[in-house]
Predicted model as a PDB file, atoms N, CA, C, CB and O in Angstrom, pLDDT in the B-factor column:
MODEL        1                                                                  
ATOM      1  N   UNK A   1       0.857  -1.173   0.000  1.00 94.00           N  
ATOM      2  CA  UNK A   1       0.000   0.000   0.000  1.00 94.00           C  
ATOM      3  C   UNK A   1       0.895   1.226   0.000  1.00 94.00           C  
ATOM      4  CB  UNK A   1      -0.971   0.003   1.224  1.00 94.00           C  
ATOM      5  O   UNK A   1       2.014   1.208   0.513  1.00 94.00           O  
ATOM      6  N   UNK A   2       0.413   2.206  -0.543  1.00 96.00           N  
ATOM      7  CA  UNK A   2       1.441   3.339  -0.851  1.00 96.00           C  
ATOM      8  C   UNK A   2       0.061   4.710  -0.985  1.00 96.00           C  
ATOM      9  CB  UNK A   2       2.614   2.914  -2.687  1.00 96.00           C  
ATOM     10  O   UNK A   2      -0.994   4.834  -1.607  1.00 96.00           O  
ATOM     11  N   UNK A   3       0.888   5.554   0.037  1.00 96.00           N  
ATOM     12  CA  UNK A   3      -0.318   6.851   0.118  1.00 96.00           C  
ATOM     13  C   UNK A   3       0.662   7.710  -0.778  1.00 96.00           C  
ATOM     14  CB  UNK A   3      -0.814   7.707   1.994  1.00 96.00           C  
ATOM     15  O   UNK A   3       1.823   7.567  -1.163  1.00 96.00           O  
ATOM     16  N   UNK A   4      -0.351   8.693  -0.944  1.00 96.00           N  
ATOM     17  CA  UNK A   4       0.164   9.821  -1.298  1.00 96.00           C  
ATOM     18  C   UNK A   4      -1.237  11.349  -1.442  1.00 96.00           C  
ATOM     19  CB  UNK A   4       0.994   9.305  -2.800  1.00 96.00           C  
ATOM     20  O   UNK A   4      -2.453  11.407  -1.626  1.00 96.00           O  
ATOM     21  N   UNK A   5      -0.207  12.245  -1.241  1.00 94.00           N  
ATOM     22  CA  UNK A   5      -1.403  13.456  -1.218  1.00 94.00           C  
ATOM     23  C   UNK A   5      -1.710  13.631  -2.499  1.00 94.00           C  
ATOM     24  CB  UNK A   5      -1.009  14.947  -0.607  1.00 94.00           C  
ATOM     25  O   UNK A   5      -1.041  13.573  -3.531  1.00 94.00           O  
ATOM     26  N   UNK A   6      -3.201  13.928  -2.195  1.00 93.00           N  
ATOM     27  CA  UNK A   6      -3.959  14.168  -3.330  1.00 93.00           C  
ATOM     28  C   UNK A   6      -3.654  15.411  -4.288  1.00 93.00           C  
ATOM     29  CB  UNK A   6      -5.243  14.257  -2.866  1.00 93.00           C  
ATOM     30  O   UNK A   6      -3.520  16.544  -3.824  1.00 93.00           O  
ATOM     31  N   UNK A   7      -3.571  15.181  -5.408  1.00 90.00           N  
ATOM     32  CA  UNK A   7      -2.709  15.860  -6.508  1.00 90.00           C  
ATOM     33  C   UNK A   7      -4.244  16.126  -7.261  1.00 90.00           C  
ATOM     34  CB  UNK A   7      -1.263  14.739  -7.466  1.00 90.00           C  
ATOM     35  O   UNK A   7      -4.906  15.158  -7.635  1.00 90.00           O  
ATOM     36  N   UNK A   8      -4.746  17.563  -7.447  1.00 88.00           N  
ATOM     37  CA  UNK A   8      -5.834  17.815  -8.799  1.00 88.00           C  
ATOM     38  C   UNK A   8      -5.298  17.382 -10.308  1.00 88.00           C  
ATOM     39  CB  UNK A   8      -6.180  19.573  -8.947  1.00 88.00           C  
ATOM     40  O   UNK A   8      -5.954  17.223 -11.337  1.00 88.00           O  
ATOM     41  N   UNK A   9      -4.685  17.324 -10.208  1.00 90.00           N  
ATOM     42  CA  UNK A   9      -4.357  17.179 -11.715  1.00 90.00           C  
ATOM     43  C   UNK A   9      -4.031  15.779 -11.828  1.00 90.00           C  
ATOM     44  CB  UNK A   9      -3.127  18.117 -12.271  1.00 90.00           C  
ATOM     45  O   UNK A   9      -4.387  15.095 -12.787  1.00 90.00           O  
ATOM     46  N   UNK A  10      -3.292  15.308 -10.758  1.00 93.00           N  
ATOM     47  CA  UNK A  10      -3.571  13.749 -10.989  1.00 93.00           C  
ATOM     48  C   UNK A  10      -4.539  13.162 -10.547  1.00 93.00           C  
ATOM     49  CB  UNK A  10      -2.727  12.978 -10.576  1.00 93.00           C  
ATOM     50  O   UNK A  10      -4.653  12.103 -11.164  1.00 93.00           O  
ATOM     51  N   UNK A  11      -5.261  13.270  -9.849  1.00 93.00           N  
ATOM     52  CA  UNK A  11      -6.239  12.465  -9.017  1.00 93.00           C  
ATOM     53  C   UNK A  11      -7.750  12.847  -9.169  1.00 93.00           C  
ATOM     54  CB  UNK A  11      -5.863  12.621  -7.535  1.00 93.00           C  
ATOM     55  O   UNK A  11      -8.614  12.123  -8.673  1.00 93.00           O  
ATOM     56  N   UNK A  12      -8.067  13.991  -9.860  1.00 88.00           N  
ATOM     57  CA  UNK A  12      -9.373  14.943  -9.535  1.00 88.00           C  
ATOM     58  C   UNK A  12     -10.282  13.648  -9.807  1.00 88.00           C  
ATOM     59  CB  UNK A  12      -9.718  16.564 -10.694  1.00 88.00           C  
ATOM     60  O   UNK A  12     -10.933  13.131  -8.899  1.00 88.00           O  
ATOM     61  N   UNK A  13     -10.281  13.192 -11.036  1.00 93.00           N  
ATOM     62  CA  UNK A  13     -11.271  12.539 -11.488  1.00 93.00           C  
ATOM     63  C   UNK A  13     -11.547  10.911 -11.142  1.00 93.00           C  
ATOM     64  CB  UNK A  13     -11.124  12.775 -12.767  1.00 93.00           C  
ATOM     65  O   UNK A  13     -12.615  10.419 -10.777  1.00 93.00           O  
ATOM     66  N   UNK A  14     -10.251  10.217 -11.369  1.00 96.00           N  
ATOM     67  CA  UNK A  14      -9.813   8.972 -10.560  1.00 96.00           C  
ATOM     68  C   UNK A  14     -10.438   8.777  -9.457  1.00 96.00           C  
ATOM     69  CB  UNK A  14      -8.518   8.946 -10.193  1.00 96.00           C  
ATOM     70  O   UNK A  14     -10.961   7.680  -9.265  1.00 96.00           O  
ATOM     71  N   UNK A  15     -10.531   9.920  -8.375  1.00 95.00           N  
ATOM     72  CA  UNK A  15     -11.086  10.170  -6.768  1.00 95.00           C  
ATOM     73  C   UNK A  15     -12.642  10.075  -7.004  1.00 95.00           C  
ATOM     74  CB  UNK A  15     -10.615  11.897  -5.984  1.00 95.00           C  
ATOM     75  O   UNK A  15     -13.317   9.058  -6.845  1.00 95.00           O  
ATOM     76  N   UNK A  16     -13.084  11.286  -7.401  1.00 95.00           N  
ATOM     77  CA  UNK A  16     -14.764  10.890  -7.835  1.00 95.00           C  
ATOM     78  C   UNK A  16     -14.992   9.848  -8.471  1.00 95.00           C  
ATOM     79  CB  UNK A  16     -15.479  11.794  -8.705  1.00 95.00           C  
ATOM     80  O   UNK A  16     -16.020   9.252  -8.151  1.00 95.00           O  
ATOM     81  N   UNK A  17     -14.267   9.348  -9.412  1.00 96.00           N  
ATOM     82  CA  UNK A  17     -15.005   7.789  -9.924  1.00 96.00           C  
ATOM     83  C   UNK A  17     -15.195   6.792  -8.657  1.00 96.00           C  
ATOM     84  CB  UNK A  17     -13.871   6.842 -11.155  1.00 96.00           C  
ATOM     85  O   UNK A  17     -16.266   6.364  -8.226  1.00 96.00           O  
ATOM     86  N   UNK A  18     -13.967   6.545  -8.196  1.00 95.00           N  
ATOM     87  CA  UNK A  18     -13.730   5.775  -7.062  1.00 95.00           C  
ATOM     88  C   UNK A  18     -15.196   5.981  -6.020  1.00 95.00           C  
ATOM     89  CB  UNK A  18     -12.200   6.339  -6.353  1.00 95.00           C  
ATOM     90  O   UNK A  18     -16.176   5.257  -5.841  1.00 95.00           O  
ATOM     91  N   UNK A  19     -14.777   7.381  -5.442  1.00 96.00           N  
ATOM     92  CA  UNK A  19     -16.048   7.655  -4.403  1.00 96.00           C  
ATOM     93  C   UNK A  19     -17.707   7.221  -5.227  1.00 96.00           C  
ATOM     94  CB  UNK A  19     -16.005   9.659  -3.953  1.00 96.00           C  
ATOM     95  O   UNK A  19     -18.625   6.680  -4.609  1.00 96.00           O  
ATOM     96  N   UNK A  20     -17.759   7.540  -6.437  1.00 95.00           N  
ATOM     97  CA  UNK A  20     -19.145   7.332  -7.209  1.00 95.00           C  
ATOM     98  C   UNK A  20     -19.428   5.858  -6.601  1.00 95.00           C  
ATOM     99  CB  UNK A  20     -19.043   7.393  -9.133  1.00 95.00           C  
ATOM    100  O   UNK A  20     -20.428   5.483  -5.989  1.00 95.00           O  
ATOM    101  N   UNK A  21     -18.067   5.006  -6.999  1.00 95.00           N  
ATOM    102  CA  UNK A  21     -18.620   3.495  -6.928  1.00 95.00           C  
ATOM    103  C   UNK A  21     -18.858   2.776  -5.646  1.00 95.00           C  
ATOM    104  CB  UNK A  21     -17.706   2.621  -7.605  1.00 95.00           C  
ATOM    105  O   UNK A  21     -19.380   1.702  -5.349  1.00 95.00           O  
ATOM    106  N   UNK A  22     -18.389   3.580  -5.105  1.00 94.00           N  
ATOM    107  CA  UNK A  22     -18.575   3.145  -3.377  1.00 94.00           C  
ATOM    108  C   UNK A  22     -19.432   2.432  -2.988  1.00 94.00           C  
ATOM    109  CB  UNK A  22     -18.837   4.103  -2.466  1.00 94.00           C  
ATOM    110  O   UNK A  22     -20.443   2.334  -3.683  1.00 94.00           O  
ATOM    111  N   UNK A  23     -19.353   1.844  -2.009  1.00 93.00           N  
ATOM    112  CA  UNK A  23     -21.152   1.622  -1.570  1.00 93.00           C  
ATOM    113  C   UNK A  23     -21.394   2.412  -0.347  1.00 93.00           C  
ATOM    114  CB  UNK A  23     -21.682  -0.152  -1.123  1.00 93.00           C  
ATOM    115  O   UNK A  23     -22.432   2.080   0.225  1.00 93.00           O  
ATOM    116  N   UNK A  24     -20.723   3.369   0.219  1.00 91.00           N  
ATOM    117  CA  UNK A  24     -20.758   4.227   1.445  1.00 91.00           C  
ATOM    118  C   UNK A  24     -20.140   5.861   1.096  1.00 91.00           C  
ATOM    119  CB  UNK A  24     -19.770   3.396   2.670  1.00 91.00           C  
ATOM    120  O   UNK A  24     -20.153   6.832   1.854  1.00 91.00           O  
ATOM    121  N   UNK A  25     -19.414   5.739  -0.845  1.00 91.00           N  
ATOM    122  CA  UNK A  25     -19.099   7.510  -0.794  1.00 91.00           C  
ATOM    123  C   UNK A  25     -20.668   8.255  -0.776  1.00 91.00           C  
ATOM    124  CB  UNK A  25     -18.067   8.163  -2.531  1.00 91.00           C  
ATOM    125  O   UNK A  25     -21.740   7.798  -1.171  1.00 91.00           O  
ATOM    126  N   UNK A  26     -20.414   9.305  -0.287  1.00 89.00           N  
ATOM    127  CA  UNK A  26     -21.326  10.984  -0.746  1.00 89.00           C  
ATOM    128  C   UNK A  26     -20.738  11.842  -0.797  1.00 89.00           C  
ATOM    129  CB  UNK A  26     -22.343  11.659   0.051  1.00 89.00           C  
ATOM    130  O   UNK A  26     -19.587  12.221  -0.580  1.00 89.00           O  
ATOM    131  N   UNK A  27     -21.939  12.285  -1.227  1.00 88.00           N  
ATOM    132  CA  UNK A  27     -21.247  14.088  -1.764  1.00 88.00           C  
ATOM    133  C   UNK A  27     -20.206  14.614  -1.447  1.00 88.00           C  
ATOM    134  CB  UNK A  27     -21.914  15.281  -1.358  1.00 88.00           C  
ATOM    135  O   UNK A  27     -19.375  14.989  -2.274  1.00 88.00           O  
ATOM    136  N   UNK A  28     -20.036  14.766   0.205  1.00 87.00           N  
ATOM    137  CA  UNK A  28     -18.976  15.211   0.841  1.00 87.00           C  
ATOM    138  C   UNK A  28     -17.698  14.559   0.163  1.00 87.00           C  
ATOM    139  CB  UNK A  28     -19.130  14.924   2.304  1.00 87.00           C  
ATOM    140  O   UNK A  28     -16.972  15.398  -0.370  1.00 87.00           O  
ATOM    141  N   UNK A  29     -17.303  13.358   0.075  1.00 88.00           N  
ATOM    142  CA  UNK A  29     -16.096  12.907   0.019  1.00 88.00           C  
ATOM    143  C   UNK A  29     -15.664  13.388  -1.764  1.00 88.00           C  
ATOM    144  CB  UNK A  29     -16.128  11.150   0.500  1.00 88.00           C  
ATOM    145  O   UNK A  29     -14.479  13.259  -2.070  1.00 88.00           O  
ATOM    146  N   UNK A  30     -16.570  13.876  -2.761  1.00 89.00           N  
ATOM    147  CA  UNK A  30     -16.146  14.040  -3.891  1.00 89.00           C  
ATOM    148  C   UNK A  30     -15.366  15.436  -3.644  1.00 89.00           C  
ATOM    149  CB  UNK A  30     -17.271  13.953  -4.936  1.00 89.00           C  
ATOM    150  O   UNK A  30     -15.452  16.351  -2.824  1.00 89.00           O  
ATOM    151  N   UNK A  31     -14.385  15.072  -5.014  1.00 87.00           N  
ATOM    152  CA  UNK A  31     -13.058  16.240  -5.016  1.00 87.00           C  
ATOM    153  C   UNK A  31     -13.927  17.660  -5.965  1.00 87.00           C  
ATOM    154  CB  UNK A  31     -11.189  15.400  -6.193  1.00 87.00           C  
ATOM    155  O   UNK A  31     -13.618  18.851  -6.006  1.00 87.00           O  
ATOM    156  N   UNK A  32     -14.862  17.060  -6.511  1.00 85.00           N  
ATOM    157  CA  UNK A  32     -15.584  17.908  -7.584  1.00 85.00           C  
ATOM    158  C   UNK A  32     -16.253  18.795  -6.388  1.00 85.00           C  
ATOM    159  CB  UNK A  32     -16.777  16.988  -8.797  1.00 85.00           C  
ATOM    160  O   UNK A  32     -16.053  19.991  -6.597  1.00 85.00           O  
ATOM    161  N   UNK A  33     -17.271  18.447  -4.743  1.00 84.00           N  
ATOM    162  CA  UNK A  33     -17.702  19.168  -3.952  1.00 84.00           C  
ATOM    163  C   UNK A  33     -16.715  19.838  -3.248  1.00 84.00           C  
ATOM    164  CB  UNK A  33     -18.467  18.583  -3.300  1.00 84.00           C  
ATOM    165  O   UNK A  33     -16.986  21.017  -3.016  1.00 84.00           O  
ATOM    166  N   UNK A  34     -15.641  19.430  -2.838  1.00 80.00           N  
ATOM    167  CA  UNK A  34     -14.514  20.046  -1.780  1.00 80.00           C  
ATOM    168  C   UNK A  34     -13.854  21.302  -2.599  1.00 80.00           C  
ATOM    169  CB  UNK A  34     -13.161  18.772  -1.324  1.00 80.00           C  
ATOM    170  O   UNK A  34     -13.623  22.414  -2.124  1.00 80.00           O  
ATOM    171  N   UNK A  35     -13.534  20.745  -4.316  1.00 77.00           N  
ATOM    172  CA  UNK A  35     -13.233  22.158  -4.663  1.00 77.00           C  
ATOM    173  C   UNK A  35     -13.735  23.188  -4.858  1.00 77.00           C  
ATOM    174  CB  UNK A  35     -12.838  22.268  -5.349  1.00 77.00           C  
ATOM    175  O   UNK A  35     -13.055  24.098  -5.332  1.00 77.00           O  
ATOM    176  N   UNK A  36     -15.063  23.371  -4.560  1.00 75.00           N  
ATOM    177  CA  UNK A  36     -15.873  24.291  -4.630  1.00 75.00           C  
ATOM    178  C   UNK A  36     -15.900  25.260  -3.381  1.00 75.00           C  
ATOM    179  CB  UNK A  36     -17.026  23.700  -4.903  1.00 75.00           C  
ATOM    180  O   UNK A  36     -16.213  26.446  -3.281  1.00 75.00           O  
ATOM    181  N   UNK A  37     -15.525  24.465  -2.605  1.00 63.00           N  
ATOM    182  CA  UNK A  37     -15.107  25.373  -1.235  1.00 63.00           C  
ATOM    183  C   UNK A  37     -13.978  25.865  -1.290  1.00 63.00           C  
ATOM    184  CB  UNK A  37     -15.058  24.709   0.049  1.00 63.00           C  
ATOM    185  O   UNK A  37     -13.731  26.940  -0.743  1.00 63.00           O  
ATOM    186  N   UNK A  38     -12.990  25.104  -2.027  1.00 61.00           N  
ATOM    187  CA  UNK A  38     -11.418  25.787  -1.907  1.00 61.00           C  
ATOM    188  C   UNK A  38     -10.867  27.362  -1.524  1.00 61.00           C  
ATOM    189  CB  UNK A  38     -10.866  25.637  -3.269  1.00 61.00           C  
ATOM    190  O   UNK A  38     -10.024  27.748  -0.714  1.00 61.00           O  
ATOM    191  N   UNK A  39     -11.588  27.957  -2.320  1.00 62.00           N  
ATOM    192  CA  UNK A  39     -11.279  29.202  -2.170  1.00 62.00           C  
ATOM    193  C   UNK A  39     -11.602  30.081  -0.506  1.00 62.00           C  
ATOM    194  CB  UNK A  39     -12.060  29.762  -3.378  1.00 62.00           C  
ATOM    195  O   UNK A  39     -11.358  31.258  -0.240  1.00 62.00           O  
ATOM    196  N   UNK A  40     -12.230  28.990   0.415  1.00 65.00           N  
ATOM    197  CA  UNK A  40     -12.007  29.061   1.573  1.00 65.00           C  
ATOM    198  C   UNK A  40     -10.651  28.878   1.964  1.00 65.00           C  
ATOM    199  CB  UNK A  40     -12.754  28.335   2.099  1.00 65.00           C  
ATOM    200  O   UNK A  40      -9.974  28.162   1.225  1.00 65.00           O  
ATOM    201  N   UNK A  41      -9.913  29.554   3.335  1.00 70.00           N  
ATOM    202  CA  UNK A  41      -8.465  29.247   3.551  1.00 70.00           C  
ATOM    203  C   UNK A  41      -8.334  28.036   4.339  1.00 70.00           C  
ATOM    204  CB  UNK A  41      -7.725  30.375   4.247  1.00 70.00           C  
ATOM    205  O   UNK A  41      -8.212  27.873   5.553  1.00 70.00           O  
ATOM    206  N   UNK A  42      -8.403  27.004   3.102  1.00 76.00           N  
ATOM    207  CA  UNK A  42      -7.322  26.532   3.394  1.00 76.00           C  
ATOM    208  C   UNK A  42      -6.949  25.018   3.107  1.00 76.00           C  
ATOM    209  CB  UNK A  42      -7.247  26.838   4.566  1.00 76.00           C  
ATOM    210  O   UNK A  42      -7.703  24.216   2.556  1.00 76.00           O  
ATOM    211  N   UNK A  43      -5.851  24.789   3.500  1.00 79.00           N  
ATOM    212  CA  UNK A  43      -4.921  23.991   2.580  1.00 79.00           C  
ATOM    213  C   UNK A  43      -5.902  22.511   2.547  1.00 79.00           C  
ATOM    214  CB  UNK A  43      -3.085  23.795   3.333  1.00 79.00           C  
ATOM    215  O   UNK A  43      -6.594  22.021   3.439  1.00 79.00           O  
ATOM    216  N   UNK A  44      -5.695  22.137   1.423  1.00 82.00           N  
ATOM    217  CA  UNK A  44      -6.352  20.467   0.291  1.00 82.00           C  
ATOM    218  C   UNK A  44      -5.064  19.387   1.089  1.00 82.00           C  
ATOM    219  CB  UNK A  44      -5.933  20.646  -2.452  1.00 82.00           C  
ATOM    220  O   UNK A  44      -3.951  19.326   0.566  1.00 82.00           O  
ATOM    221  N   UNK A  45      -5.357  18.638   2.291  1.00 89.00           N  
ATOM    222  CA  UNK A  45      -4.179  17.502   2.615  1.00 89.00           C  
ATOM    223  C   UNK A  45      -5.094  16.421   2.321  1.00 89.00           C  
ATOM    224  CB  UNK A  45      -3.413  17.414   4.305  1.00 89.00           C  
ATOM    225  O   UNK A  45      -4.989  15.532   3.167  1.00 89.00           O  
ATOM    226  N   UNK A  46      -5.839  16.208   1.544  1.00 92.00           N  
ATOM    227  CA  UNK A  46      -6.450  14.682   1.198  1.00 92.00           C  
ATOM    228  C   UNK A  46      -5.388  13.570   0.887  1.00 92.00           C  
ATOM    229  CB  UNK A  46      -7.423  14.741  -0.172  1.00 92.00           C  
ATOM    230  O   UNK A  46      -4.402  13.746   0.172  1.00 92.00           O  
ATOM    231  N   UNK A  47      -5.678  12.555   1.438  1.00 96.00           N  
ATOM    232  CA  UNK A  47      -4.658  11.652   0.915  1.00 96.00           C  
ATOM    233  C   UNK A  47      -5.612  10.421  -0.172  1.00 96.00           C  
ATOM    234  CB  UNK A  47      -3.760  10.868   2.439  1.00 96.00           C  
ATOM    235  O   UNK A  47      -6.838  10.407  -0.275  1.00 96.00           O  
ATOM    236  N   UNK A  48      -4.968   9.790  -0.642  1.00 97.00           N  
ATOM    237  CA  UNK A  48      -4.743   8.813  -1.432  1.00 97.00           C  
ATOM    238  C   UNK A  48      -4.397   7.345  -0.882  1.00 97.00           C  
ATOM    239  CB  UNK A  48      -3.813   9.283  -2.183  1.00 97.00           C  
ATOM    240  O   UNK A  48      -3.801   7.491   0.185  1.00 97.00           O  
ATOM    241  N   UNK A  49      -4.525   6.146  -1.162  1.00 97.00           N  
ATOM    242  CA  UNK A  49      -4.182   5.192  -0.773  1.00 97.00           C  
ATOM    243  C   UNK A  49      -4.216   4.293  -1.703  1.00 97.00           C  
ATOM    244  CB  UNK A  49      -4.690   4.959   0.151  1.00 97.00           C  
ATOM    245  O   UNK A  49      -5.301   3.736  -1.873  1.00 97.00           O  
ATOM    246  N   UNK A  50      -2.702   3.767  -2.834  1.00 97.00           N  
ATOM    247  CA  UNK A  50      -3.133   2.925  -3.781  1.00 97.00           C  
ATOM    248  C   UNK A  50      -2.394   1.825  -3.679  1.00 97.00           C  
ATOM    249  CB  UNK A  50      -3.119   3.424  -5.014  1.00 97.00           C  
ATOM    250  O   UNK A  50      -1.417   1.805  -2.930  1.00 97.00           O  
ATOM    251  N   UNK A  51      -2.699   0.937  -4.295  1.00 97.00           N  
ATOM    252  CA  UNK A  51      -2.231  -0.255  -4.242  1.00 97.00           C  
ATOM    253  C   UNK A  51      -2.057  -0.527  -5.719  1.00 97.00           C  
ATOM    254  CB  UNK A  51      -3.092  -1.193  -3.460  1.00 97.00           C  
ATOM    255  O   UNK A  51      -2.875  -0.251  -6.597  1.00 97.00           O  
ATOM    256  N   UNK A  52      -0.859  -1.116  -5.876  1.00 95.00           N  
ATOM    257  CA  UNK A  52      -0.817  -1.171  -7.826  1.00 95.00           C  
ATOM    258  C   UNK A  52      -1.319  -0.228  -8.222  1.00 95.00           C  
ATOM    259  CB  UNK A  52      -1.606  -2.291  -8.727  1.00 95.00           C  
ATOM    260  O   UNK A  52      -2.405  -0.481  -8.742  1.00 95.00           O  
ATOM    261  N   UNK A  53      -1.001   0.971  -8.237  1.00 92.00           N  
ATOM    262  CA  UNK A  53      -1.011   2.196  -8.882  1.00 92.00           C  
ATOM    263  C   UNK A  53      -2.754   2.377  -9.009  1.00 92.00           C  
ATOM    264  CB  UNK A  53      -0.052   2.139 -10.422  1.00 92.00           C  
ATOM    265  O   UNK A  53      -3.090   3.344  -9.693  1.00 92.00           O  
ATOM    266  N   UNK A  54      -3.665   1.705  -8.532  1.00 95.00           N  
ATOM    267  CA  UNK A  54      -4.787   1.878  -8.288  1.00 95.00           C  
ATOM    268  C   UNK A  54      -5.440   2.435  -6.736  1.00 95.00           C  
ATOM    269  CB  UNK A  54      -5.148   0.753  -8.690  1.00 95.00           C  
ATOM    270  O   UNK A  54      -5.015   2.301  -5.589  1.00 95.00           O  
ATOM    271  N   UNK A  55      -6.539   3.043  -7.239  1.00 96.00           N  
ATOM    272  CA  UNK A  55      -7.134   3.856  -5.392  1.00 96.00           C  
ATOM    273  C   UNK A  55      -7.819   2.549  -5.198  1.00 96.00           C  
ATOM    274  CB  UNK A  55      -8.602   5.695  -5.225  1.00 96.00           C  
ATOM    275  O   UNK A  55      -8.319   1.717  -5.956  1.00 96.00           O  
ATOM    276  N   UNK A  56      -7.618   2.700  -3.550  1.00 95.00           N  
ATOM    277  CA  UNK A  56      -8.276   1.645  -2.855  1.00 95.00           C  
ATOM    278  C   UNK A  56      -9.056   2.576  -1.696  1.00 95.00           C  
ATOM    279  CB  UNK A  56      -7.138   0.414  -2.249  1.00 95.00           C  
ATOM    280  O   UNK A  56      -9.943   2.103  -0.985  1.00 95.00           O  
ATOM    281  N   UNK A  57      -8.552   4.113  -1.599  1.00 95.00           N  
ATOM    282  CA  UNK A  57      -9.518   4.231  -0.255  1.00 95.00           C  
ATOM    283  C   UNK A  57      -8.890   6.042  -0.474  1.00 95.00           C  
ATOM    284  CB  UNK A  57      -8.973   2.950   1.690  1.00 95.00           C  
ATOM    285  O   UNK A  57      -7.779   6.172  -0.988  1.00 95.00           O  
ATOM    286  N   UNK A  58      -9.628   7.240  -0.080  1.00 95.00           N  
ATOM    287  CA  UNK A  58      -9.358   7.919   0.026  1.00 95.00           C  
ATOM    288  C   UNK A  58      -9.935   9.034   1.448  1.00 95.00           C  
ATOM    289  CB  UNK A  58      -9.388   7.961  -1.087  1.00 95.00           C  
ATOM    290  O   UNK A  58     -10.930   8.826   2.142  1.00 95.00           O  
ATOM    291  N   UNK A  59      -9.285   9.818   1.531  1.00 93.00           N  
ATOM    292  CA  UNK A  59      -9.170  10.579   3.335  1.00 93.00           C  
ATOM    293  C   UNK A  59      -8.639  12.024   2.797  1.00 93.00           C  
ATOM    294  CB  UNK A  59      -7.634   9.637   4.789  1.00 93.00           C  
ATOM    295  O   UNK A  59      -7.533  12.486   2.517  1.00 93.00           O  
ATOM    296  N   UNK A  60     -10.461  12.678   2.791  1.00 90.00           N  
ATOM    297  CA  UNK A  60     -10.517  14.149   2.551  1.00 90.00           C  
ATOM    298  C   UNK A  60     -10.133  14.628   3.523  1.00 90.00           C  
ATOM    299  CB  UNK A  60     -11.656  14.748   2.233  1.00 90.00           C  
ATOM    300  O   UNK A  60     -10.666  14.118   4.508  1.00 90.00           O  
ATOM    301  N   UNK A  61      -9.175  15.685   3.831  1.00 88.00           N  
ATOM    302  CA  UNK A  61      -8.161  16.204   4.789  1.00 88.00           C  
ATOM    303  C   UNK A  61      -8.191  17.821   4.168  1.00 88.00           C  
ATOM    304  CB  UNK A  61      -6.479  15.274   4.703  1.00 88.00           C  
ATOM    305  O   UNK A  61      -8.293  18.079   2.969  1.00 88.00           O  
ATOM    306  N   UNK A  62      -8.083  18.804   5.228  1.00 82.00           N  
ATOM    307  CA  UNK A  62      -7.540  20.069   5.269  1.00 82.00           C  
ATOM    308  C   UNK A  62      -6.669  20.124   6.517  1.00 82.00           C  
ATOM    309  CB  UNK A  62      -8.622  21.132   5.242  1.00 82.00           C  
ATOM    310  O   UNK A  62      -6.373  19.268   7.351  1.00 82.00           O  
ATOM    311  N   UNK A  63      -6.313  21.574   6.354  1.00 83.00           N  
ATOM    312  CA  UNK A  63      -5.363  22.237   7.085  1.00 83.00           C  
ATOM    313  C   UNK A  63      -6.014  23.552   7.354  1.00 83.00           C  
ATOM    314  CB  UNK A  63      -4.017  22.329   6.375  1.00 83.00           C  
ATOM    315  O   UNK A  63      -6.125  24.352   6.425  1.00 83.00           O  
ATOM    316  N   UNK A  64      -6.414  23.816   8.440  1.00 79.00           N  
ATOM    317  CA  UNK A  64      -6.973  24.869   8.362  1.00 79.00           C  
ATOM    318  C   UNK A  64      -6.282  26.285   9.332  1.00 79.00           C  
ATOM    319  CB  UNK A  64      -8.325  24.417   8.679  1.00 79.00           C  
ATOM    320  O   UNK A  64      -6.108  26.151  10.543  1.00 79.00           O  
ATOM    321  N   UNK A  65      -5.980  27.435   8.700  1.00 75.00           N  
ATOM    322  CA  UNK A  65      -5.164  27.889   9.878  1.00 75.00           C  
ATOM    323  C   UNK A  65      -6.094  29.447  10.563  1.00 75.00           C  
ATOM    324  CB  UNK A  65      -3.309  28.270   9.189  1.00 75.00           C  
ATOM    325  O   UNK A  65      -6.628  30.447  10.083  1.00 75.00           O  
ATOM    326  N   UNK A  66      -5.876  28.909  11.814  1.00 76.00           N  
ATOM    327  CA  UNK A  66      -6.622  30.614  12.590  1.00 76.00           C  
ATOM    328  C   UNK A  66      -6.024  31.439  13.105  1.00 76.00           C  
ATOM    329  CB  UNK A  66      -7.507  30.641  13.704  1.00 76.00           C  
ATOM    330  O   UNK A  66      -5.510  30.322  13.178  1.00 76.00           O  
ATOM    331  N   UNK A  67      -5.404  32.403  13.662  1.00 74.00           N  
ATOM    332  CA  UNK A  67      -4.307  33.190  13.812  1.00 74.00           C  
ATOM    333  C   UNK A  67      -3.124  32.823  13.310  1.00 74.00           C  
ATOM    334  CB  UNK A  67      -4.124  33.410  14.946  1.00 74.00           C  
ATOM    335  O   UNK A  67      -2.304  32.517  14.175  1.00 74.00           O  
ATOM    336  N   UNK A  68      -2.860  32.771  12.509  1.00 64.00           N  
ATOM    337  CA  UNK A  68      -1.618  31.852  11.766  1.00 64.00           C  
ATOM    338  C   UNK A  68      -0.972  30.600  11.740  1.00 64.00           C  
ATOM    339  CB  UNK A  68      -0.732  32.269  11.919  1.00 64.00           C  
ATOM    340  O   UNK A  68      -0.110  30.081  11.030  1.00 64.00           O  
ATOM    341  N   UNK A  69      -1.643  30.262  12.728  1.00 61.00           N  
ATOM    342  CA  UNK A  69      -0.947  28.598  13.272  1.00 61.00           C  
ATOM    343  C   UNK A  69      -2.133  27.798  12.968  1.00 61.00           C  
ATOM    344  CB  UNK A  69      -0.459  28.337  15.220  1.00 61.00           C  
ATOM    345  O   UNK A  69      -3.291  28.188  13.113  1.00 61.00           O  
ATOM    346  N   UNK A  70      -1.748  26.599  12.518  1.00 55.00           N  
ATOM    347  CA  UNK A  70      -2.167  24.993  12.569  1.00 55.00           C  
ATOM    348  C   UNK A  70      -2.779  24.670  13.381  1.00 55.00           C  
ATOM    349  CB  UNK A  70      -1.324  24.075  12.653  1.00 55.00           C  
ATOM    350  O   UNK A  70      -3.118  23.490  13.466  1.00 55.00           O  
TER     351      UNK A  70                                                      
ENDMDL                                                                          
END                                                                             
């Protein structure tokens, strides 16, 4: 198993297919709903989890900062 952070340009669509086929994704977990918030502050740490270069599981993550700190 091999993670890695979620990349838009690599992953945008890969991620929503995945979550579509789920039998437990929604709305929330699609990359197509989260980027719509983006322009809120703050940082995209979603990870990835593939196995043979395929997703097996993904973990919508931010970073959110309030007086400057984490």
């Amino acid at each position: 198993m091999k993670l890695e952070i979620y990349s838009k340009k690599k992953y945008s669509k890969s991620w929503d297919d995945f979550v579509n086929k789920s039998i437990n994704g929604t709305i929330f977990q699609l990359q197509s709903f989260l980027q719509y918030h983006i322009t809120r502050k703050f940082q995209d740490s979603s990870i990835v989890f593939l196995k043979q270069n395929q997703i097996h599981a993904v973990i919508p993550a931010a970073v959110i900062k309030k007086n400057k700190k984490k």
